[in-house]
Backbone of each chain as ProteinMPNN parsed JSONL, in Angstrom:
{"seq_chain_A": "XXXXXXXXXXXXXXXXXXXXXXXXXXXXXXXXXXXXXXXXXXXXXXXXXXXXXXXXXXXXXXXXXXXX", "coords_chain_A": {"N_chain_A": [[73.286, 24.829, 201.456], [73.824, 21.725, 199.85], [73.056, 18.341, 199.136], [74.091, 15.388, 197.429], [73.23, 12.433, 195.682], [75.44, 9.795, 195.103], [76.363, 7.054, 192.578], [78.795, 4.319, 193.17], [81.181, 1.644, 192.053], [82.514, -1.366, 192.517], [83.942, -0.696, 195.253], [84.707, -2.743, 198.172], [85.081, -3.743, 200.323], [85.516, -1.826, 203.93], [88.14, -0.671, 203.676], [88.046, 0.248, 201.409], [85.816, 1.909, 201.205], [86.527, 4.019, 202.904], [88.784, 5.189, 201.361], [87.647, 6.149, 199.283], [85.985, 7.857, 200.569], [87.718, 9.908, 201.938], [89.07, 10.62, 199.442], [86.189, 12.304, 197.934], [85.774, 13.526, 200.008], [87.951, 15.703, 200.372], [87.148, 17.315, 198.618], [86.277, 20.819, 197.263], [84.698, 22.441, 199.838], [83.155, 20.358, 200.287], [81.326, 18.957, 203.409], [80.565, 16.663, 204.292], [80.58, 12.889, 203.665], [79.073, 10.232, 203.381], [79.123, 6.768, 202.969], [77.366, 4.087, 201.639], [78.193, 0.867, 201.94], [77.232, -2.13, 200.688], [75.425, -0.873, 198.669], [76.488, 0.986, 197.071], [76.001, 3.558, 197.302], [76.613, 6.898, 197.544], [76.938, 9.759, 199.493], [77.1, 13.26, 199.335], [77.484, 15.721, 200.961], [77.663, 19.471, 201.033], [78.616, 22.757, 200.594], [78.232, 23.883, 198.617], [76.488, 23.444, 195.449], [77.954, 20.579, 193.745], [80.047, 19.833, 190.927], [79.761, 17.528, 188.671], [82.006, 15.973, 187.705], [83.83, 16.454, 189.052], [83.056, 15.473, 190.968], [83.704, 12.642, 190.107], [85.884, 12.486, 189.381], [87.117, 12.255, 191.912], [86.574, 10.161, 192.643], [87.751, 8.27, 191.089], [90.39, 8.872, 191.487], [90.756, 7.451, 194.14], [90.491, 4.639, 193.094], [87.756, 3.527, 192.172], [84.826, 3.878, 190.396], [82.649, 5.857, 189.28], [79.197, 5.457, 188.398], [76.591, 6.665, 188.818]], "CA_chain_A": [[73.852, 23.48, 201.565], [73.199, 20.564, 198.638], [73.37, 16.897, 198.852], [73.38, 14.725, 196.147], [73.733, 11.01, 196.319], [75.874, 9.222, 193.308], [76.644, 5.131, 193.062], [80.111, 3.998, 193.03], [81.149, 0.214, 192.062], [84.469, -1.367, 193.346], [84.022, -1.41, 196.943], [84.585, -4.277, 198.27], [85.385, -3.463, 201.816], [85.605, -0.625, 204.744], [89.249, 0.156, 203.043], [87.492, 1.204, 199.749], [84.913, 2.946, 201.973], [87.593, 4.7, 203.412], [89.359, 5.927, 200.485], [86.482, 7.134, 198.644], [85.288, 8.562, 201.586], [88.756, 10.722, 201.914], [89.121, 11.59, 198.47], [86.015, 12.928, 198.027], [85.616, 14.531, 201.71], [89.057, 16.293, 200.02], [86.794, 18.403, 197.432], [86.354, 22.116, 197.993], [82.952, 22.364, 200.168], [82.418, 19.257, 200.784], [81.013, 19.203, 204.299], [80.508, 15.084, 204.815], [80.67, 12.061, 203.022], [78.546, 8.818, 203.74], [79.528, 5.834, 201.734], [76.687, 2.539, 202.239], [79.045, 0.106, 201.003], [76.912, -3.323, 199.888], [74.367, -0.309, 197.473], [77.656, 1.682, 196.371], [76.142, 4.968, 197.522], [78.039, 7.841, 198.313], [75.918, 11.031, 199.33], [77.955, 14.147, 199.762], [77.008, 16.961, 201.389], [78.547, 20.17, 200.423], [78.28, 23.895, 201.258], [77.691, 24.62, 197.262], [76.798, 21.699, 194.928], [79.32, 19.498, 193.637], [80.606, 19.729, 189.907], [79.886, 15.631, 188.904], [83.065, 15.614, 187.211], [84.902, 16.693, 190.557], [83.486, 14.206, 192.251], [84.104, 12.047, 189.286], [87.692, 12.516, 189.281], [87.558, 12.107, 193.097], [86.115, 8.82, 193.048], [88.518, 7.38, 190.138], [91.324, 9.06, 192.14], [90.106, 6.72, 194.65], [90.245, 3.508, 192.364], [86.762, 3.065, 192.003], [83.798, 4.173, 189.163], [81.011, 6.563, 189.454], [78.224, 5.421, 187.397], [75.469, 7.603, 188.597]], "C_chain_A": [[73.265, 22.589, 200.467], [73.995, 19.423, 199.192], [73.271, 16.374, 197.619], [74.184, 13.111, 196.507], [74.706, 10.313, 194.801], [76.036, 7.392, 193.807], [78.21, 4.951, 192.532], [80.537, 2.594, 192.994], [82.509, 0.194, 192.059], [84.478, -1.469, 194.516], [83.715, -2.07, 197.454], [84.696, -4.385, 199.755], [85.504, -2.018, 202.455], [86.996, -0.149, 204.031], [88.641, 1.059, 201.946], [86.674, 2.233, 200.556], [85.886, 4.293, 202.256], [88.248, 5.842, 202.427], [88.539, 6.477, 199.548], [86.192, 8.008, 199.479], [85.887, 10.065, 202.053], [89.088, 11.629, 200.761], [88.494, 12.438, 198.163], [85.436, 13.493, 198.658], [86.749, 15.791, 201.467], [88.438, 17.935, 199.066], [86.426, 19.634, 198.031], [84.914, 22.02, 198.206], [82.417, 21.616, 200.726], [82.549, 18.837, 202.563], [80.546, 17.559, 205.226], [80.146, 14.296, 203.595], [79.846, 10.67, 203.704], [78.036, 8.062, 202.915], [78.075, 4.538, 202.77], [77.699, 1.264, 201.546], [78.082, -1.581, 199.953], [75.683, -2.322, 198.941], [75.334, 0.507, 196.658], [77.095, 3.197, 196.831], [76.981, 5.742, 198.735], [77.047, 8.787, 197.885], [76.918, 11.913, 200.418], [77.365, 15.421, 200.092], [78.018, 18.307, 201.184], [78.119, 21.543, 200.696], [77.367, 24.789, 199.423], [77.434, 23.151, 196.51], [77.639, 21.961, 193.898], [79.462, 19.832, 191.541], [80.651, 17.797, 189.885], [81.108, 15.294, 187.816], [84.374, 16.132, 188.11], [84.94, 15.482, 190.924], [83.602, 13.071, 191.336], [85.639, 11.537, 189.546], [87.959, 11.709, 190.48], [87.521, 10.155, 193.632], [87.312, 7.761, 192.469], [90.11, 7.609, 190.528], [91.702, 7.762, 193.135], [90.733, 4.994, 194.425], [89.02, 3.11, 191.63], [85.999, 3.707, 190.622], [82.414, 4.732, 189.926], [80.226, 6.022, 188.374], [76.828, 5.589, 187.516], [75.34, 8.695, 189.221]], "O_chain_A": [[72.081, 22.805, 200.206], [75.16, 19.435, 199.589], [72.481, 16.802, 196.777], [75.152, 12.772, 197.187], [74.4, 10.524, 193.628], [75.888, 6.784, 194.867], [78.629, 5.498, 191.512], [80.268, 2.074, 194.077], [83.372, 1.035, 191.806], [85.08, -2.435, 194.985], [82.516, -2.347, 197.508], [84.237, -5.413, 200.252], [85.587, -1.053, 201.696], [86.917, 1.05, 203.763], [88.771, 2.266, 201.738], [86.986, 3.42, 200.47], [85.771, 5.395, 201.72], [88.242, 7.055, 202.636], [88.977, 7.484, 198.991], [86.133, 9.155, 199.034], [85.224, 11.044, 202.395], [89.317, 12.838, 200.808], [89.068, 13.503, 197.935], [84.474, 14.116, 198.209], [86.628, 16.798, 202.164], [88.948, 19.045, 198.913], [86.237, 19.65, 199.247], [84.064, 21.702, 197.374], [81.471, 21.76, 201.501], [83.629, 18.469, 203.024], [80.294, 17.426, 206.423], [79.546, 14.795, 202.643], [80.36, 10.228, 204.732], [77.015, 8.224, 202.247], [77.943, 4.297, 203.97], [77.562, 1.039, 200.344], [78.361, -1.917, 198.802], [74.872, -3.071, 198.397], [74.99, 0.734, 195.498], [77.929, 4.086, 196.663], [77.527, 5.566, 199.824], [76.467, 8.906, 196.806], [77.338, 11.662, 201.548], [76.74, 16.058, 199.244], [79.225, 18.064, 201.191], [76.973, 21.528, 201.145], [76.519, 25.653, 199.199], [77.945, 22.071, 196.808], [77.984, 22.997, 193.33], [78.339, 20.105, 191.116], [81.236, 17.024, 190.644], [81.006, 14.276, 187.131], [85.57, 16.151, 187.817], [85.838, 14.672, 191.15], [83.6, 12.097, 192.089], [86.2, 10.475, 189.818], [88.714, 10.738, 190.453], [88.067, 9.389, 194.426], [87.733, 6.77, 193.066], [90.991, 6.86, 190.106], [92.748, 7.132, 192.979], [91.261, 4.306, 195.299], [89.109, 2.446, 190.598], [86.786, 4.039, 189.736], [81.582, 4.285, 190.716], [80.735, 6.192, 187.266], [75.973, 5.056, 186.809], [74.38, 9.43, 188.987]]}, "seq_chain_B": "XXXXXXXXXXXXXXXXXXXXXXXXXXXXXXXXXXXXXXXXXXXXXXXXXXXXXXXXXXXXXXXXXXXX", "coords_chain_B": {"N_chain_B": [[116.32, -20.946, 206.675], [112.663, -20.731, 206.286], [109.601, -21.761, 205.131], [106.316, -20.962, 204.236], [102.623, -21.38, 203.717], [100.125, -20.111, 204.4], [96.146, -19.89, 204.42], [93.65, -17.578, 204.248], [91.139, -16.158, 204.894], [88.469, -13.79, 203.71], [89.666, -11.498, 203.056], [89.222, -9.178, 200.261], [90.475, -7.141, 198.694], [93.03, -5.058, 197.39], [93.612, -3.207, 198.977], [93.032, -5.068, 201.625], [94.839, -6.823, 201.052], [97.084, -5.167, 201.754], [97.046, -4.655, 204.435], [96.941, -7.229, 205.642], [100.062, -8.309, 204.363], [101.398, -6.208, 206.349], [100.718, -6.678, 208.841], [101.624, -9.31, 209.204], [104.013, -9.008, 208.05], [105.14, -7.738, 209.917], [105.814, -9.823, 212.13], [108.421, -10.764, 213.983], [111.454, -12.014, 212.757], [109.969, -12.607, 209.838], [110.912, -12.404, 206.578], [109.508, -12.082, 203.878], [107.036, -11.555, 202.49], [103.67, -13.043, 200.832], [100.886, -12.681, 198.906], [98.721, -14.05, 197.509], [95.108, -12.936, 196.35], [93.315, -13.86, 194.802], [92.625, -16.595, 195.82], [93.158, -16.346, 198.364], [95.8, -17.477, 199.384], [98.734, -16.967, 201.774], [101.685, -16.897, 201.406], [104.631, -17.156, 203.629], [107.291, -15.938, 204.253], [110.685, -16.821, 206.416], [113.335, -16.646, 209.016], [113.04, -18.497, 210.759], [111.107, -21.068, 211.632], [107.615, -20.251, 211.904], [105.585, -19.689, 214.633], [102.395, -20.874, 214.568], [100.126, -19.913, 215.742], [101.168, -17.567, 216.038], [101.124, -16.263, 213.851], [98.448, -16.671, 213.243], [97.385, -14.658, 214.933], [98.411, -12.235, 213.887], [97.099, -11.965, 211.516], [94.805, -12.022, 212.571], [94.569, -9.451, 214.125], [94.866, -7.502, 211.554], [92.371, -7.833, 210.623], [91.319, -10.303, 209.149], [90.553, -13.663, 208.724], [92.659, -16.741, 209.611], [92.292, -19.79, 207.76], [93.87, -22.005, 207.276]], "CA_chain_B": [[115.354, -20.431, 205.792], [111.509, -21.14, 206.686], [108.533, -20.745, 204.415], [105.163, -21.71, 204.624], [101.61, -20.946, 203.465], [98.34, -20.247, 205.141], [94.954, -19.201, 203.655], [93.749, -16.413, 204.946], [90.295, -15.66, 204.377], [88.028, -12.125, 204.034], [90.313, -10.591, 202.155], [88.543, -8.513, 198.8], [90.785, -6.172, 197.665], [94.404, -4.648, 197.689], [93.801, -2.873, 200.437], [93.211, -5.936, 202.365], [96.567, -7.36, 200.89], [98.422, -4.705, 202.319], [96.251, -4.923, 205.632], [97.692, -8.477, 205.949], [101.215, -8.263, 204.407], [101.939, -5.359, 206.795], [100.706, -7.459, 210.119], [102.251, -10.752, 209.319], [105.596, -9.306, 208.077], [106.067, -7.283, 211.343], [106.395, -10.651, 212.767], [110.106, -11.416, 213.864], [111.895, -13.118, 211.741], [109.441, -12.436, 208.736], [111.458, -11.822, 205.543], [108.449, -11.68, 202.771], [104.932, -11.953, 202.739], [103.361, -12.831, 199.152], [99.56, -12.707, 198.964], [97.601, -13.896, 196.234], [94.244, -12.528, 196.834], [92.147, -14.988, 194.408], [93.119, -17.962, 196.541], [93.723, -16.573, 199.579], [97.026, -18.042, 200.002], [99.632, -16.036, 202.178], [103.404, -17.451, 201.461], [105.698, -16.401, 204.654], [109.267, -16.526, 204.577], [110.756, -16.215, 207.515], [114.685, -16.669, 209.152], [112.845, -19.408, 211.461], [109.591, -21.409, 211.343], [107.276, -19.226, 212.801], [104.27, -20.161, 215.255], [100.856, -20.513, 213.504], [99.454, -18.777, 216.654], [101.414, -16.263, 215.96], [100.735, -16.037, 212.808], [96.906, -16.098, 212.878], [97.029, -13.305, 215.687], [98.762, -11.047, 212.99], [96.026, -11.932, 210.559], [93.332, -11.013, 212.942], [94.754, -7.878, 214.109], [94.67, -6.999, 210.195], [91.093, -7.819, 210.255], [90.533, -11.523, 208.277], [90.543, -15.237, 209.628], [93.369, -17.844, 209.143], [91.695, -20.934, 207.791], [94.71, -23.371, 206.974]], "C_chain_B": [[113.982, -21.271, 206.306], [110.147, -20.654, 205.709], [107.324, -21.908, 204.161], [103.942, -20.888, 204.299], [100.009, -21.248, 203.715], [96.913, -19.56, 204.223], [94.311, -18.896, 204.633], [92.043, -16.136, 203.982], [89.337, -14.001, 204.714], [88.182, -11.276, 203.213], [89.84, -10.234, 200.427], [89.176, -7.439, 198.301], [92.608, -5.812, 198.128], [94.405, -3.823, 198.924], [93.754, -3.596, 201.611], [94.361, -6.541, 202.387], [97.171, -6.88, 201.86], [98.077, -4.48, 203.812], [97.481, -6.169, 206.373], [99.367, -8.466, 205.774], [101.636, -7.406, 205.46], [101.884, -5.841, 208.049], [101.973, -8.286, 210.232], [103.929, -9.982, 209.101], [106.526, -8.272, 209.114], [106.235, -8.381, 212.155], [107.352, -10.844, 212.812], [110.375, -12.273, 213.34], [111.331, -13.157, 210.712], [110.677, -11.91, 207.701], [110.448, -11.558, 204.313], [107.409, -12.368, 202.917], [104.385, -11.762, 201.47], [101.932, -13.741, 199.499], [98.988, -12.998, 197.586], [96.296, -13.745, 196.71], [92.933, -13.491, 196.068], [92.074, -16.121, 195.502], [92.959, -17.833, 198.216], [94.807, -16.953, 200.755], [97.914, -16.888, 200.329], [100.705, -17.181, 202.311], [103.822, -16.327, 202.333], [106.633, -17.044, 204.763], [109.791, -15.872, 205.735], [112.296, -16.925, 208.086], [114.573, -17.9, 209.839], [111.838, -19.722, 211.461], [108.897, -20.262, 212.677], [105.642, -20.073, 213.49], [103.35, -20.092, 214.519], [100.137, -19.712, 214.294], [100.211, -17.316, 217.017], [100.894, -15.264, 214.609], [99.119, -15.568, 212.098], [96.607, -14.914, 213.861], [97.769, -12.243, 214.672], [97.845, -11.001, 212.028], [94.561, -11.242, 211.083], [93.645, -10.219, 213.504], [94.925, -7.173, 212.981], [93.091, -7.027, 210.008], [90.538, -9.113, 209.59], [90.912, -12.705, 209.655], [92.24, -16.012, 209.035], [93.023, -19.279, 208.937], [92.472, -22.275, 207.909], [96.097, -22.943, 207.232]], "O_chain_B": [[114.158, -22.418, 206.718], [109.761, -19.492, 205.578], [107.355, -23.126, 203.98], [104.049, -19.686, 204.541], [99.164, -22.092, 203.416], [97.07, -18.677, 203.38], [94.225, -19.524, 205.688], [91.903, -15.978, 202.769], [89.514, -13.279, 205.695], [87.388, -10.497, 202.686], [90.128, -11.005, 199.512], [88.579, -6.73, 197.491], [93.204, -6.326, 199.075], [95.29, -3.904, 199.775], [94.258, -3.118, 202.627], [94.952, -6.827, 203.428], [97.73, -7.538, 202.737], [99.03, -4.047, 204.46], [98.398, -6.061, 207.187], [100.049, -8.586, 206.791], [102.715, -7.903, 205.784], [102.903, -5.597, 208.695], [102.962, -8.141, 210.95], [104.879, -10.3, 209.815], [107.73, -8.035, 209.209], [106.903, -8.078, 213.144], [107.792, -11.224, 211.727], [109.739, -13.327, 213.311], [112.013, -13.892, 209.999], [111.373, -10.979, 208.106], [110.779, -10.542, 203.7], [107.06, -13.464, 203.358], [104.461, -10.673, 200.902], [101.788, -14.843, 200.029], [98.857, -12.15, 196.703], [96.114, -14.485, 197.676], [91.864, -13.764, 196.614], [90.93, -16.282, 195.928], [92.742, -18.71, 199.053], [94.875, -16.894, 201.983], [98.018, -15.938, 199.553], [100.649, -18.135, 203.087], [103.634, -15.123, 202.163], [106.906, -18.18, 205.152], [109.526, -14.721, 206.08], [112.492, -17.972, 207.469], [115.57, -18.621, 209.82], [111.088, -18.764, 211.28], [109.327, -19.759, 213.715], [104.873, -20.816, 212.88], [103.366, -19.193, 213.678], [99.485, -18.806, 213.775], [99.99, -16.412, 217.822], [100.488, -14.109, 214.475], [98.717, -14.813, 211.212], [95.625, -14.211, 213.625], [97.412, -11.107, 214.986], [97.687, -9.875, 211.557], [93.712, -10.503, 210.585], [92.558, -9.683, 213.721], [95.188, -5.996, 213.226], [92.592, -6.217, 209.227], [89.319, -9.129, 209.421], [91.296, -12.645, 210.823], [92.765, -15.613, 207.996], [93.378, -20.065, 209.816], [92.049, -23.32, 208.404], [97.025, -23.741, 207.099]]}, "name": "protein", "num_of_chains": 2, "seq": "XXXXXXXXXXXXXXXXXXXXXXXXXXXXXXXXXXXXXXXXXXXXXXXXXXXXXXXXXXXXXXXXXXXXXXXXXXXXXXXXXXXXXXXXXXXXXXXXXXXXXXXXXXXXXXXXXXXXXXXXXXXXXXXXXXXXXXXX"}
């Protein structure tokens, strides 16, 4: 199992939570998602770790910006 | 024809827009619901003036306040 935590800016509310939270809960593996919304983290748990240009994509799918 | 505009506060993002437009313009008689989200202002057109207590119970079953 791997976690890794990343920061995501743009969410502004439980909707954004939401849809980050879906997109990338969507990625292959990924085993839970828990967004803090007023620090931007998003720490994904995953059965293998994560490719950070998956969850890249997943985030900007999303609307939002990974920038760590 | 009836149209009238309340400010609507809470609201931070397009997903809140469509939070709100989607309450208020299941109100009867709603014909369009136009949100500017800087401001806060919600324009409702509607076939007949419509209650304000109806109106702010569609806002807070979306989740924000109706200030004005």
């Amino acid at each position: 199992m791997a976690q890794q935590t990343y920061t995501v800016t743009g969410m502004t509310c439980e909707h954004c939570v939401r849809s980050v939270t879906e997109e990338v809960g969507a990625l292959s593996g990924v085993t839970d998602v828990a967004v803090d919304l007023p620090t931007g983290e998003v720490t994904v748990t995953s059965d293998q770790e994560l490719g950070v240009d998956d969850v890249r994509a997943a985030v900007e799918e999303a609307g939002y910006k990974l920038t760590a």
